[in-house]
C-alpha positions as a printed Julia matrix, in Angstrom:
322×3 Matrix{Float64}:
  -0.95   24.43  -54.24
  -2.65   21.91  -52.21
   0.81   19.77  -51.55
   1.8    23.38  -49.69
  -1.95   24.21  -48.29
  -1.43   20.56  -46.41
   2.15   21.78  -45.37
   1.11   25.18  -43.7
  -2.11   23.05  -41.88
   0.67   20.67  -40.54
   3.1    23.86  -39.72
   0.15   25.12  -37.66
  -1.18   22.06  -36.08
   2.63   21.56  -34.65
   3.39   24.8   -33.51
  -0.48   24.42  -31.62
   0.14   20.62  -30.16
   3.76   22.65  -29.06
   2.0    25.83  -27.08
  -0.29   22.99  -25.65
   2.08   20.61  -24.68
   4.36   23.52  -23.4
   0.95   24.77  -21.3
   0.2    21.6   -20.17
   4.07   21.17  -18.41
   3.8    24.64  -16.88
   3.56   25.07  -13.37
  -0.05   25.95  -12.41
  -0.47   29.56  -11.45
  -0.26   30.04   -7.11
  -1.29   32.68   -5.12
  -0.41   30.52   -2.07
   3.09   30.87   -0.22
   6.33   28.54   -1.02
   8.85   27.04    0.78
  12.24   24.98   -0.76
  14.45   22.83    0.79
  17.44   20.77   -1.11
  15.35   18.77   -2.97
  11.83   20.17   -3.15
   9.58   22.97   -3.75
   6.26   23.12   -1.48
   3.39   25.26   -2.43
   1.33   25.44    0.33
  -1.88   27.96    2.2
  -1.16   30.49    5.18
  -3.86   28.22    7.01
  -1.37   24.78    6.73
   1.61   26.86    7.18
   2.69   23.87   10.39
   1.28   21.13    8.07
   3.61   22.14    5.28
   6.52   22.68    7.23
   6.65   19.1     8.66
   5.75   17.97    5.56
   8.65   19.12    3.23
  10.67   17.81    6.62
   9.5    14.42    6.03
   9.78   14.83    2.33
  13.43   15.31    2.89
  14.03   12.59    5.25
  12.52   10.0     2.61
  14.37   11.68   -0.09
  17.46    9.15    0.23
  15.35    5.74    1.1
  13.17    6.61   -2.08
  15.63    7.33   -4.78
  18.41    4.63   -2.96
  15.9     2.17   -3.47
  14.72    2.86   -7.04
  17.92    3.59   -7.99
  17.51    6.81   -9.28
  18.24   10.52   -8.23
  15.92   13.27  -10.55
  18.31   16.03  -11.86
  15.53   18.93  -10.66
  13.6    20.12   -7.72
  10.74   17.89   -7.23
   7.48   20.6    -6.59
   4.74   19.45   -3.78
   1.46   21.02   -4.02
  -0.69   20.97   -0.45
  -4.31   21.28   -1.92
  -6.75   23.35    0.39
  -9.76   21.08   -1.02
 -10.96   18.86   -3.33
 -11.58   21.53   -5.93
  -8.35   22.57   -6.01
  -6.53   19.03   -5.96
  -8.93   18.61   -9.09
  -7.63   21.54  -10.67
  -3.88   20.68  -10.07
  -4.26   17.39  -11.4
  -6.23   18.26  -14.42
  -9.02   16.67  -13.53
  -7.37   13.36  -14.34
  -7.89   12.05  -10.53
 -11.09   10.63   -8.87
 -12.78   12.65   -6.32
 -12.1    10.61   -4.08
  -8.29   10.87   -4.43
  -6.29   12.12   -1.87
  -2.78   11.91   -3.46
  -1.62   12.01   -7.0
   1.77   11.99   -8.64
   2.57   13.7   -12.1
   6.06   12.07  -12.67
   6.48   13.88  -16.13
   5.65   17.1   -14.29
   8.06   16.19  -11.41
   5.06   17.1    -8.95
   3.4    15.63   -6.27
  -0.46   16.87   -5.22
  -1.7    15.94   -1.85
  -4.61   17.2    -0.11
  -4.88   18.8     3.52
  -5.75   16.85    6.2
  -7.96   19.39    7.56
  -9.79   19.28    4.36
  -9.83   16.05    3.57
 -13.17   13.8     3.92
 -11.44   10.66    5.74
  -8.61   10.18    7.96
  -5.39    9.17    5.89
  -1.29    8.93    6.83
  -0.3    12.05    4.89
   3.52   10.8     4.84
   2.39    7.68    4.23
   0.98    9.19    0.8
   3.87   11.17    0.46
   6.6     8.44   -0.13
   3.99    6.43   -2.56
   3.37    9.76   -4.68
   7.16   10.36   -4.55
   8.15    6.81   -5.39
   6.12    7.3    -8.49
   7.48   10.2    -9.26
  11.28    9.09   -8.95
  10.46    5.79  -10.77
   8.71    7.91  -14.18
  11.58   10.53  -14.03
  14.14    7.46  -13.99
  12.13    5.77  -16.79
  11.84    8.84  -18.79
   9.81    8.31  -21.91
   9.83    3.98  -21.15
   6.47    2.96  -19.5
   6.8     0.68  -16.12
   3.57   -1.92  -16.1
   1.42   -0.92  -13.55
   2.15   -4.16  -11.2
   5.5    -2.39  -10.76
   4.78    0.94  -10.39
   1.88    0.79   -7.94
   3.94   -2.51   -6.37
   7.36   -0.15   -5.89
   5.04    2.76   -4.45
   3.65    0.27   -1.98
   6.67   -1.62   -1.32
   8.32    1.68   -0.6
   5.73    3.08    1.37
   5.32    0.19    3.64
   1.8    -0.2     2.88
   1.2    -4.05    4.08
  -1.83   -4.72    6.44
  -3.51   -7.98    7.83
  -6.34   -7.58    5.81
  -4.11   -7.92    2.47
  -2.68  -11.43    3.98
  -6.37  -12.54    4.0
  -7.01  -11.14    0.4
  -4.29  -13.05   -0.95
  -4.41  -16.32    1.31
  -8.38  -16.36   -0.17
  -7.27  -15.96   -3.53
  -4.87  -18.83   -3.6
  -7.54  -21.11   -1.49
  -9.84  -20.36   -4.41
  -7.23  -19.8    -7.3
  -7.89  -16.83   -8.42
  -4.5   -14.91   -8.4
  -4.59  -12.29  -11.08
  -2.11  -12.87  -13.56
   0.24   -9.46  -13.3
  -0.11   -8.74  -16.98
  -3.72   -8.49  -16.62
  -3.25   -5.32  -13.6
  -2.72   -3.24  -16.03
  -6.46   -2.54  -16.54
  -6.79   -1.6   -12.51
  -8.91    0.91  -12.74
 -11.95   -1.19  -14.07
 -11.55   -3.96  -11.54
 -14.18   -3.76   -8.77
 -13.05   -2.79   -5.45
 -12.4    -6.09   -3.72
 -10.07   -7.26   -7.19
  -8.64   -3.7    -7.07
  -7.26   -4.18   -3.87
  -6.25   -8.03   -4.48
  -4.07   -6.28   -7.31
  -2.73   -3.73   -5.01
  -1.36   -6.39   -3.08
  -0.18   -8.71   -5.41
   1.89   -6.22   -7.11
   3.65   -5.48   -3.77
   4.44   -8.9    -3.45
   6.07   -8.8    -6.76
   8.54   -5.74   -5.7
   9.06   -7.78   -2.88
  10.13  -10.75   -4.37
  12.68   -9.16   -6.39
  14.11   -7.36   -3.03
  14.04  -10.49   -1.51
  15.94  -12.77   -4.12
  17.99  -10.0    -6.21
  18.31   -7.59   -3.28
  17.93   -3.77   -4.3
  20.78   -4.59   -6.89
  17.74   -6.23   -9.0
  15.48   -3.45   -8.58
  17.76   -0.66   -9.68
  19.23   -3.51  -12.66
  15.31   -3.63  -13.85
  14.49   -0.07  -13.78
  17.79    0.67  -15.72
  17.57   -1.73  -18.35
  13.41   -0.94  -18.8
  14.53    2.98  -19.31
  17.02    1.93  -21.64
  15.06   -0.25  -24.06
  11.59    0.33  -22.95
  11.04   -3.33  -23.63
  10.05   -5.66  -20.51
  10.45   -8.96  -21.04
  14.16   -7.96  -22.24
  14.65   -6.27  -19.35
  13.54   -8.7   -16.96
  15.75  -11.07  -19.17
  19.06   -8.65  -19.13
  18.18   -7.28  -15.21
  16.97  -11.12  -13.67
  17.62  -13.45  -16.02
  14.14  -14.32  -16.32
  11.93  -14.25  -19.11
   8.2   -12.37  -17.67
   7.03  -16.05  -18.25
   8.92  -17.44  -16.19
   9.45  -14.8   -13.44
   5.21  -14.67  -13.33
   5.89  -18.29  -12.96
   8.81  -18.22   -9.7
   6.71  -15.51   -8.46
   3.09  -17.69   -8.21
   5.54  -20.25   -6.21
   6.88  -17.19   -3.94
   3.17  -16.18   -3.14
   2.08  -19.59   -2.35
   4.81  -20.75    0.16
   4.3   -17.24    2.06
   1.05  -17.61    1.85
   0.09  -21.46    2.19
   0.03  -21.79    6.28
  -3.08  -18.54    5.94
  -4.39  -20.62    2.9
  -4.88  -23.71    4.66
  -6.08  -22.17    7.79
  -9.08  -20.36    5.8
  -9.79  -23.59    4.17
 -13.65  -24.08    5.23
 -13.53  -27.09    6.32
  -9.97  -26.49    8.87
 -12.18  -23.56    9.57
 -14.56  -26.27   10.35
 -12.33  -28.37   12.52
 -10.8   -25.81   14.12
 -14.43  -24.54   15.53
 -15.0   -28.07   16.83
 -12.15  -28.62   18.43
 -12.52  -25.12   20.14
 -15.75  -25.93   20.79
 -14.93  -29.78   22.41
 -12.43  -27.85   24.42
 -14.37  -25.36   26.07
 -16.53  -28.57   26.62
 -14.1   -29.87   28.67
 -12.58  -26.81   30.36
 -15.99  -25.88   31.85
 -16.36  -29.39   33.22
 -13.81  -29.32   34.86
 -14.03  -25.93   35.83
 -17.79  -27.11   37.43
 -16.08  -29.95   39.45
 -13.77  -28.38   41.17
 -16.74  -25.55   42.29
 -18.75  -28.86   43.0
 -15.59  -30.54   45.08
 -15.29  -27.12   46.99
 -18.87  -27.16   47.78
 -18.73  -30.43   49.38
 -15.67  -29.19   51.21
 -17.48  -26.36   52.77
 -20.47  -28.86   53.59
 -18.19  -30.43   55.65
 -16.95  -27.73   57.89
 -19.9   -26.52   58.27
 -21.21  -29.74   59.73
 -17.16  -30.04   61.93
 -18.04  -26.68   63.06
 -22.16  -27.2    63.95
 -21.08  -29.87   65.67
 -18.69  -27.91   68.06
 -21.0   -25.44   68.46
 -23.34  -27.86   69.36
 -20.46  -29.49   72.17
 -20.14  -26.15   73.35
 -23.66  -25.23   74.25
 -23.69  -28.18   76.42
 -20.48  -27.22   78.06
 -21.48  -24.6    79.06
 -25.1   -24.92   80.49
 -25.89  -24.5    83.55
């Protein structure tokens, strides 16, 4: 009796975790409008109406780059979700982004949540967000129940995206003057690292899509992503995809980092900081020096013809006297 009391409580704790799970994969209600192109579906408000139209044209103009670079092309419609607000970009993420998030990707979902510009509370590339949601997106629907570390799926979002400014060059040049590189196993936990390490790790895992562009091409990229969905095991995928263990590839990739990086590195180097402040410093020295000579030389040059010409004047007056 209690052998089939256990089985029923199992029966009914299955079929539950199924309506859930079945729930939680639905599309959210929308009494917005729609619009669908070849490879999206955009939900969207009467009030973004121009928004959303460029939008799902930009969407479809990234479509190829994204998916030709991953090396993946998702069976299904890909759904894009133009939040009026921050209440309602909560509620189609499940509460499961910050407040402060303006984009958000739901790769098992196949949808993409962005928030309007004109409701947004700081000035942000909306495309820009696009491709990085929809590289995530492509990347977990190519991976399928595998799990990409998080170096390579916010690095192939970035790399994809474009998203490389000055200030990251500084972030990383600093690190390696001071050694403190985060090892790419350890960006995993991201979301606990302050905001200055958050966005060293942001950058470093860019640099570690890029490396693999730059020495396997996007040959290694697609090689890694296939062989990670197929055994859902990293370092053998690194091993069967690059021929690297992670060891060593964390390894090649440190050296790749510091000879793009070790011209900044010694140029923030306090005391070349140092020297190079002198020497600008010795040189303006000199510049203005000789910059007050010549203004004294010119003086003395104008002394002169004023003294040629008060002597004329001088010559004439008695000329011409009476």
């Amino acid at each position: 009796m209690r052998i089939e009391m256990v089985r029923r409580a199992a029966v009914i704790i299955s079929m539950l975790f199924f309506v859930t799970l079945t729930m939680a994969f639905r599309a959210p209600a929308w009494d917005g409008l729609s619009e669908s192109s070849e490879n999206f579906v955009l939900f969207y408000h009467r009030e973004d109406a121009k928004i959303a139209l460029n939008l799902l044209a930009a969407a479809e103009r990234e479509y190829h780059r994204v998916t030709s670079t991953i090396g993946f092309r998702p069976a299904s419609d890909i759904q894009i979700y133009l939040a009026s607000d921050p209440r309602e970009f909560r509620l189609l993420t499940l509460g499961e982004i910050p407040e402060w998030g303006i984009g958000a990707a739901l790769p098992l979902r196949g949808r993409i949540v962005l928030i309007s510009p004109r409701h947004s509370q700081g000035r942000y590339d909306l495309y820009q967000v696009l491709v990085h949601e929809l590289s995530h997106v492509v990347l977990g629907l190519a991976l399928g129940d595998a799990r990409a570390p998080r170096w390579l799926d916010e690095g192939m979002a970035m790399f994809i995206s474009h998203e490389w400014k000055m200030g990251q060059s500084i972030l990383v040049a600093r690190a390696l003057l001071f050694d403190s590189l985060i090892p790419l196993d350890e960006i995993e936990t991201l979301n606990s690292f302050s905001k200055g390490k958050a966005q060293l790790a942001y950058a470093e895992s860019f640099l570690a899509v890029a490396f693999i562009a730059d020495r396997y091409g996007e040959v290694g990229l697609h090689l890694l992503v296939e062989e990670l969905a197929r055994n859902g095991d990293l370092d053998l995928a690194m091993r069967a995809s690059l021929g690297l263990s992670q060891r060593e590839f964390h390894m090649i990739w440190r050296d790749y980092v510091t000879a793009r990086f070790n011209w900044a590195s010694t140029l923030s180097h306090p005391l070349v900081l140092w020297l190079l402040m002198l020497s600008l410093f010795i040189a303006a020295f000199f510049i203005k020096r000789k910059h007050t000579r010549k203004i004294m030389e010119r003086w003395k040059m104008e002394e002169a013809s004023l003294g040629e010409l008060s002597g004329l004047e001088e010559r004439d007056r008695r000329w011409s006297a009476p």
